[in-house]
C-alpha positions in Angstrom: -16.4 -26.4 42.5 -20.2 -24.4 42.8 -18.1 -21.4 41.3 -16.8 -23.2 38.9 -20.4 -25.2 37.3 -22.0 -21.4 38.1 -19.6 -19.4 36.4 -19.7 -21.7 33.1 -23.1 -22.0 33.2 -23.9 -18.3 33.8 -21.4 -17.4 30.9 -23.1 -20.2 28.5 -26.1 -18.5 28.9 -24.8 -15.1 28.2 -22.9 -16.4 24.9 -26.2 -18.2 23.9 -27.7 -14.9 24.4 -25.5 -12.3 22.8 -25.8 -14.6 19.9 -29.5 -14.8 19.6 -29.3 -10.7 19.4 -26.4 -10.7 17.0 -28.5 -12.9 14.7 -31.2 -10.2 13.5 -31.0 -10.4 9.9 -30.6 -7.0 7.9 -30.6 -6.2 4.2 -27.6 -4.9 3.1 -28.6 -0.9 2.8 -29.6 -1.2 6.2 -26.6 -2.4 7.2 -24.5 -0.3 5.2 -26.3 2.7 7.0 -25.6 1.5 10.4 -21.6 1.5 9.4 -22.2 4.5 7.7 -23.7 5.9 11.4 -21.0 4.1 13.5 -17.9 5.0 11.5 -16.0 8.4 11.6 -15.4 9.4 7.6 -13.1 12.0 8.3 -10.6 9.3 10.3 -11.0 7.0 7.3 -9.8 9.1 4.4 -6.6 8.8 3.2 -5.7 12.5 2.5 -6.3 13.3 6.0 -4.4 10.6 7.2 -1.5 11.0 5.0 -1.8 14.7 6.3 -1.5 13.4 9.6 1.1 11.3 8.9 3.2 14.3 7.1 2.6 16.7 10.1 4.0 14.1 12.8 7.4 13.4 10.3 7.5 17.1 10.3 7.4 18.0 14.3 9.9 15.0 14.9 12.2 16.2 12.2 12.2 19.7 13.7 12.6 18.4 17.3 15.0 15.1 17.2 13.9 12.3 20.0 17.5 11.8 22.3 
């Protein structure tokens, strides 16, 4: 029953506090340049991915999955 009261109360307290950090307020260019930081442009655009996409249909047409 102790594990049980700790553990909730220990993980309350971490929820209240991931909150309180996720709750910094940013304009939106700043935000935008932290996505911009995070993110990977070349895995988002569609040519590349549609390249992708083309060279996988190719190797599986040339070698046929049994």
């Amino acid at each position: 029953m102790k594990k049980t009261i700790l553990t909730t109360l220990l993980f309350a307290l971490s929820a209240s506090v991931m909150t309180a950090q996720a709750d910094v307020k940013l304009s939106f260019a700043e935000q935008l340049m932290m996505q911009k930081t995070q993110l990977h442009p070349q895995e988002f655009n569609f040519i590349s991915d549609r390249y992708k996409q083309v060279q996988v249909q190719k190797t599986r047409a040339n070698h046929p999955a049994f």
